[in-house]
N, C-alpha and C positions, 0 to 999 in steps of 0.2 A: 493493804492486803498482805496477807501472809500467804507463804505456800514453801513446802517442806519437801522437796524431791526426795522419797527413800531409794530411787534408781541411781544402778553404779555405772558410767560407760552406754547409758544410751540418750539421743536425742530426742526431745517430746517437740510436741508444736504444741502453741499457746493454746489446744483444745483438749490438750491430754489431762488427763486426771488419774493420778498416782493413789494409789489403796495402798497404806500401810496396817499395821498392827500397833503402830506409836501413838501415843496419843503426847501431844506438847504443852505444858504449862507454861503460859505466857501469861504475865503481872498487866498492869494496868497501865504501866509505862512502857510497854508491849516490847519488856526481854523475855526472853527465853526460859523460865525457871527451872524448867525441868524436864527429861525426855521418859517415856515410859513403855514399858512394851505391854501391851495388855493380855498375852501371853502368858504373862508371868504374875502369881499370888501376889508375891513381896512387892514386885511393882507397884501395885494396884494398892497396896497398902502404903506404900511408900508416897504416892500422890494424893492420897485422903490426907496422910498427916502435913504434906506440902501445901495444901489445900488451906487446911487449918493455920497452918503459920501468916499464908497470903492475907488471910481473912481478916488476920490480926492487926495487920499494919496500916 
């Protein structure tokens, strides 16, 4: 399981569920490849073409 707290200073209990705007690139050997905010064009572009490199390997 993953789980990616975007809260800063506050405590959750094991039922909370955090809504960010990131979305996380995690590979198949389940690191982290890449953070993105989906707020932002270039992000969003930036993770298609991160996307394509994963794909490749």
């Amino acid at each position: 399981m993953f789980r990616a707290d975007g809260s800063i200073g506050s405590q959750k209990n094991e039922d909370s569920f955090i809504h960010t705007r990131n979305i996380y690139l995690v590979d198949k050997d389940l690191k982290i490849r890449g953070i993105y905010d989906t707020g932002s064009t270039d992000a969003m572009a930036t993770l298609a073409q991160d996307l394509e490199k994963i794909k490749k390997e």
